[in-house]
C-alpha positions in Angstrom: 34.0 17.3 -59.0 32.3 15.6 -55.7 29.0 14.0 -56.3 25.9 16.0 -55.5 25.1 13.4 -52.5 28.5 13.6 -50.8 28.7 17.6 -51.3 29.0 19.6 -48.0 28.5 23.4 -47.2 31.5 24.6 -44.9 30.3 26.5 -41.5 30.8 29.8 -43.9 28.7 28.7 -46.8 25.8 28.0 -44.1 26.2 31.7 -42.8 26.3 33.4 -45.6 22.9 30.8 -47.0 21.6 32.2 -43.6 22.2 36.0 -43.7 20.8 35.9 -47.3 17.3 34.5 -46.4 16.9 36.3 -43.4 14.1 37.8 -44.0 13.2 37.4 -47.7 9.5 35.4 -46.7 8.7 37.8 -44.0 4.8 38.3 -44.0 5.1 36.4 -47.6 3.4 32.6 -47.8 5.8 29.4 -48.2 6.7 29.1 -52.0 4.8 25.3 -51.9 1.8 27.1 -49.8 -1.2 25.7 -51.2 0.4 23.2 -53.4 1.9 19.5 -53.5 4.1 17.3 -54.9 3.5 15.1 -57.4 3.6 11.1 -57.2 6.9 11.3 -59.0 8.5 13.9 -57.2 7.5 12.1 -53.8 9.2 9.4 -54.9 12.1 10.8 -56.2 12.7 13.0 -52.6 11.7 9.5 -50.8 14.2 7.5 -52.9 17.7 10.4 -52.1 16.7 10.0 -48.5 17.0 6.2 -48.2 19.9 5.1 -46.7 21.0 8.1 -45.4 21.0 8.4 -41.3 21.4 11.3 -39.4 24.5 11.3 -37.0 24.3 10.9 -33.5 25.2 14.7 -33.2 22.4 15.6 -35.4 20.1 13.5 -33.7 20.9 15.4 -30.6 20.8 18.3 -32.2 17.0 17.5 -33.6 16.3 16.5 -30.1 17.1 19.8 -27.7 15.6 22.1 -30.0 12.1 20.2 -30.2 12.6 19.6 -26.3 9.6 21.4 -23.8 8.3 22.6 -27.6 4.7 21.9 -28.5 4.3 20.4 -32.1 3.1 23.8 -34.1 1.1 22.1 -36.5 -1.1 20.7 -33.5 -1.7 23.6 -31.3 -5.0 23.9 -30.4 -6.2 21.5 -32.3 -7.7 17.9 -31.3 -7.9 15.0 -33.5 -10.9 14.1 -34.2 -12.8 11.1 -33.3 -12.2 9.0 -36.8 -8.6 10.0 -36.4 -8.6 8.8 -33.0 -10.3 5.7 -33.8 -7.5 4.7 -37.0 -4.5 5.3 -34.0 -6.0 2.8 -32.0 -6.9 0.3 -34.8 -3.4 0.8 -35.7 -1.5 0.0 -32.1 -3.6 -2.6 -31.6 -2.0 -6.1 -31.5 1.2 -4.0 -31.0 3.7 -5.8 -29.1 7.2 -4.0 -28.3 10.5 -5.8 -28.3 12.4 -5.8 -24.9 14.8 -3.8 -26.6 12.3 -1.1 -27.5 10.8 -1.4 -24.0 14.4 -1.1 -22.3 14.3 2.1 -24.3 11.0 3.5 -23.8 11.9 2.8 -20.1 15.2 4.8 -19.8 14.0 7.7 -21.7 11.2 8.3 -19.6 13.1 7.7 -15.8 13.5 10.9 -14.4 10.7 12.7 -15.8 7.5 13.7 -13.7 4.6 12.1 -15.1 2.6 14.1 -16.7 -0.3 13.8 -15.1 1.8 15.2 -11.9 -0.4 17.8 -9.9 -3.6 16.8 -11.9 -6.7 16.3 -9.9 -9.7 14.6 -11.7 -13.1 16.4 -11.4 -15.9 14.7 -10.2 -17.3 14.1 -13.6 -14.3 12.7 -15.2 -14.0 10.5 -12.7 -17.7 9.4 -13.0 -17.2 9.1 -16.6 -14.1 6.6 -16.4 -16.0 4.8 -13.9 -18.6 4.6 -16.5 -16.7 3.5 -19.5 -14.4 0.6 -17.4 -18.1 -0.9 -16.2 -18.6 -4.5 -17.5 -14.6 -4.7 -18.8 -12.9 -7.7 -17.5 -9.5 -6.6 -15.5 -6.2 -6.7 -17.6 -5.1 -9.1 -15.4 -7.9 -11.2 -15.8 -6.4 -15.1 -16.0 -3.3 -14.1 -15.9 -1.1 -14.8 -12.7 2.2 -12.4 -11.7 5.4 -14.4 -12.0 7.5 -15.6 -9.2 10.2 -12.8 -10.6 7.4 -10.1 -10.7 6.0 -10.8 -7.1 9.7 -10.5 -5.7 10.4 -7.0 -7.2 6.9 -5.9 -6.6 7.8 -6.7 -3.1 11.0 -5.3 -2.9 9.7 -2.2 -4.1 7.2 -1.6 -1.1 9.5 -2.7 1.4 9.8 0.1 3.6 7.6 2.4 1.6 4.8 4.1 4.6 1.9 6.0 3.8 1.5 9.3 5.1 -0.7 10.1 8.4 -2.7 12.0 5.6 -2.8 9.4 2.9 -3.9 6.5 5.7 -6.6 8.9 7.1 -8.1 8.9 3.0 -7.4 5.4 3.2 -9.4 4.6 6.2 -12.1 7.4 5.5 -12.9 5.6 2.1 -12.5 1.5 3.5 -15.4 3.0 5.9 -18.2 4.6 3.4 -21.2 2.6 4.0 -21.5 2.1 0.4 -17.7 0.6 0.1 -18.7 -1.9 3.1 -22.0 -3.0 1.2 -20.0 -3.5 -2.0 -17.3 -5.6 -0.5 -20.1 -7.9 1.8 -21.9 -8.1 -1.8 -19.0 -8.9 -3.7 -17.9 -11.6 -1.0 -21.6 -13.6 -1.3 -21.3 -17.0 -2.0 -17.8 -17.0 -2.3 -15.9 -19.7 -0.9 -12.3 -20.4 -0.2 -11.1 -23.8 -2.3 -9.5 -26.4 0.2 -6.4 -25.6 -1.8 -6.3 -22.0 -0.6 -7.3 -22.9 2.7 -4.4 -25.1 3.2 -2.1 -22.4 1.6 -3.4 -20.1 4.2 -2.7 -22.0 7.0 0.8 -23.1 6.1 1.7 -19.1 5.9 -0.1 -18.1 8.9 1.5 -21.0 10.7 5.0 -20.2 10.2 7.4 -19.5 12.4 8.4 -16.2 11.5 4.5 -15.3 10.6 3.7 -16.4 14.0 6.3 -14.4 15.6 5.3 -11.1 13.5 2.0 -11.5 14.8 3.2 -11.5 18.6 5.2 -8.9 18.3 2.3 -6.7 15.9 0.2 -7.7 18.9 2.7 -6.8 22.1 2.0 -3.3 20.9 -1.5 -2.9 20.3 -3.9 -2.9 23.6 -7.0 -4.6 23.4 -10.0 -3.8 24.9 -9.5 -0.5 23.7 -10.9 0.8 26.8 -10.4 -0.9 30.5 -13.2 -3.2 32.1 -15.4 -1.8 34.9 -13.3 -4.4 37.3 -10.0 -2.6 36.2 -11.1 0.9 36.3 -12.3 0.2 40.2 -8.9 -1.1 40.9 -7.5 1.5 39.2 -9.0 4.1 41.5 -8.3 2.5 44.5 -4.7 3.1 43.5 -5.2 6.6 42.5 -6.7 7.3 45.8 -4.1 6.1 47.9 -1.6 7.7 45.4 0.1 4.8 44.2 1.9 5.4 40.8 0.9 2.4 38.5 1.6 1.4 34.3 -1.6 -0.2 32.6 -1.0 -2.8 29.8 2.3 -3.1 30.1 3.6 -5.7 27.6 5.8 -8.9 28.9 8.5 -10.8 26.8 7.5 -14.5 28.0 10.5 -17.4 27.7 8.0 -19.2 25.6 8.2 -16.2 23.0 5.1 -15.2 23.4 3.9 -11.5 24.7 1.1 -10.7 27.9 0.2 -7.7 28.7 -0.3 -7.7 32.0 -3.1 -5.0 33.8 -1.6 -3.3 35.9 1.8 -3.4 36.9 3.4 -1.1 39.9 7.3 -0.7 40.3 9.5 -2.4 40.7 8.1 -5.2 41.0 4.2 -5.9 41.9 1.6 -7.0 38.9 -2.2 -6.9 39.8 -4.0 -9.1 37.2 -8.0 -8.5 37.0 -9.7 -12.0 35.9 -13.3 -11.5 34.5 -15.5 -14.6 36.2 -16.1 -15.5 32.7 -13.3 -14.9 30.4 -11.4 -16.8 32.7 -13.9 -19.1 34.8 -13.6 -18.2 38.2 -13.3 -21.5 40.0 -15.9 -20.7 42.6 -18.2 -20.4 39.3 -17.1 -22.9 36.6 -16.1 -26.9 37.1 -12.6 -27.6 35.5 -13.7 -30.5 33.4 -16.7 -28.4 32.3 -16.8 -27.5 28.6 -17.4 -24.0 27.8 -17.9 -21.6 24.8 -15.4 -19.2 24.4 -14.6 -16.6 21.2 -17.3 -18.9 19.7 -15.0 -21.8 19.8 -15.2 -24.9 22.7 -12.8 -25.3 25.3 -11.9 -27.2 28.8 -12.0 -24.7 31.7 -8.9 -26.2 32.8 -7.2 -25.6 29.9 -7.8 -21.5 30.2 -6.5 -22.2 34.1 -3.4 -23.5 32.8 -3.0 -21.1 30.2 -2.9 -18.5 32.6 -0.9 -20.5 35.5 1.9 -20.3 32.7 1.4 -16.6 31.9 1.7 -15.9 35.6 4.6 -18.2 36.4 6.3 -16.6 33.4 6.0 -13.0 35.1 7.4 -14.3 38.4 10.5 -15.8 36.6 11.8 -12.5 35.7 11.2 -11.2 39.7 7.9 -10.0 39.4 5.4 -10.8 42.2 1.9 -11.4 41.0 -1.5 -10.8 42.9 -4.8 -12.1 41.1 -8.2 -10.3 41.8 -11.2 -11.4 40.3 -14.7 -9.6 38.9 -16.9 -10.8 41.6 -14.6 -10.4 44.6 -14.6 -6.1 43.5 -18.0 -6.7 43.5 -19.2 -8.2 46.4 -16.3 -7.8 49.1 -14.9 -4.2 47.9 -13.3 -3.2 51.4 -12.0 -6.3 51.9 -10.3 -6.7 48.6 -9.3 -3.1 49.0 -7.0 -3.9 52.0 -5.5 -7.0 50.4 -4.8 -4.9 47.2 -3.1 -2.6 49.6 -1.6 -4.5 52.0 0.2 -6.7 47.9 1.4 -3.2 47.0 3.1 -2.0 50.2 4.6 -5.4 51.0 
């Protein structure tokens, strides 16, 4: 005779086990309703189930018919707080193997989180706000590894937010009471020489330097044209000359101009501000001057801009310079030689 632990129903002895209970406890409470077992028999049940492991095929089993299934026993019910506080005393400290994490992982890829769809009220919201205040931040003395930082990167790469999420984005950077928080937080706060440094080796590279051009080639700054500009634009409009504003040069030296206006195919009209770029009837070349709160030799911006124009010529463009003050005090007379540049 087999022993009792290795004994096994056949499919038929199930179904016919099946078919007889089928009904017997129907409105009738569980035969161990209001009762328990004894220390003894605990430990006698406890002590036949050591050992013995489920198959894999059983363990499926178990798992698809508890799947999308809320746990009976806890419906509508919440643990209470004492309850709640003995889970966390018990997971804290916890640390999980890489194995169990690997695990934890897998299982859960593929599923929509569920908090998917959920929107915070106002209230909850104020109430985490509430309960983080004064906590130091997870991270707190702890740096990112090089590993860490490289996947974290590769993970955004290419990732855009949309024109929706960058109008939240921008809508929330500008609340006067984010700007005040961030100028407050910011107070007294200074930049070690070691970050300074680290800071201007990364914004000094090549390839930095170059993103920056190129970032800048497309933006147009001002954002809205000079009086000077504006009058030279409307003696073009008047005289119906067709005409590009900002139009963005690739210079040999790498770097980018934008250039005022420029008429095709191959006539550039540059508007110099007396200032910004020291009209020599004004301003002494070895004079020093203030500029973008920073010093600098007049003839230094001269040069800067002898280059920028020489660069335009190169690739066959021909260049006409017309300054602030000349618009303003001989306006017919730079009208005609504005003219007389476009139709030569």
């Amino acid at each position: 005779m087999a022993k009792r632990k290795d004994f096994k129903h056949t499919e038929e002895s199930k179904r016919k086990i099946s078919e007889n209970l089928k009904g017997k406890f129907t409105g009738i409470k569980h035969p161990m309703y209001g009762k328990h077992h004894s220390e003894e028999t605990k430990r006698k049940i406890s002590e036949a189930g050591k050992g013995r492991k489920p198959s894999a095929e059983t363990k499926r089993k178990l798992s698809e018919s508890k799947k999308g299934k809320p746990r009976p026993d806890l419906i509508g019910k919440q643990p209470s707080m004492e309850t709640r506080n003995k889970i966390s005393k018990s997971n804290k400290g916890k640390i999980f193997s890489d194995e169990h994490k690997k695990n934890l992982s897998q299982s859960m890829k593929g599923r929509p989180s569920p908090r998917k769809g959920v929107t915070l009220s106002e209230e909850s919201k104020k109430k985490i706000s509430k309960a983080n205040k004064g906590r130091p931040s997870q991270m707190k003395g702890k740096k990112h590894t090089v590993e860490s930082k490289q996947k974290m990167s590769e993970s955004a790469k290419g990732r855009k937010d949309s024109d929706e999420t960058r109008k939240k984005k921008s809508i929330a950077h500008n609340r006067p009471e984010t700007k005040r928080k961030n100028s407050e937080a910011h107070i007294g706060k200074k930049h070690s020489v070691e970050s300074k440094q680290k800071m201007s080796v990364f914004q000094n590279k090549p390839e930095t330097l170059q993103k920056n051009r190129d970032r800048r080639a497309k933006q147009v700054f001002p954002k809205e044209d000079t009086k000077p500009e504006k009058t030279v634009q409307t003696i073009l409009k008047k005289h119906e000359i067709n005409f590009q504003k900002h139009f963005n040069f690739k210079l040999k030296s790498g770097k980018n101009h934008q250039a005022d206006i420029v008429i095709e195919p191959n006539h550039v009209i540059e508007v110099f501000g007396d200032y910004w770029h020291f009209n020599p009837k004004k301003y002494d070349g070895e004079s020093i001057q203030k500029m973008r709160k920073k010093e600098i030799k007049v003839k230094e911006v001269w040069q800067e801009d002898k280059n920028i124009i020489n660069g335009m010529e190169e690739q066959g463009y021909k260049v006409l310079v017309v300054w602030e003050s000349e618009l303003k005090d001989e306006l017919d007379k730079t009208t005609k030689r504005i003219l007389k540049f476009v139709t030569n």
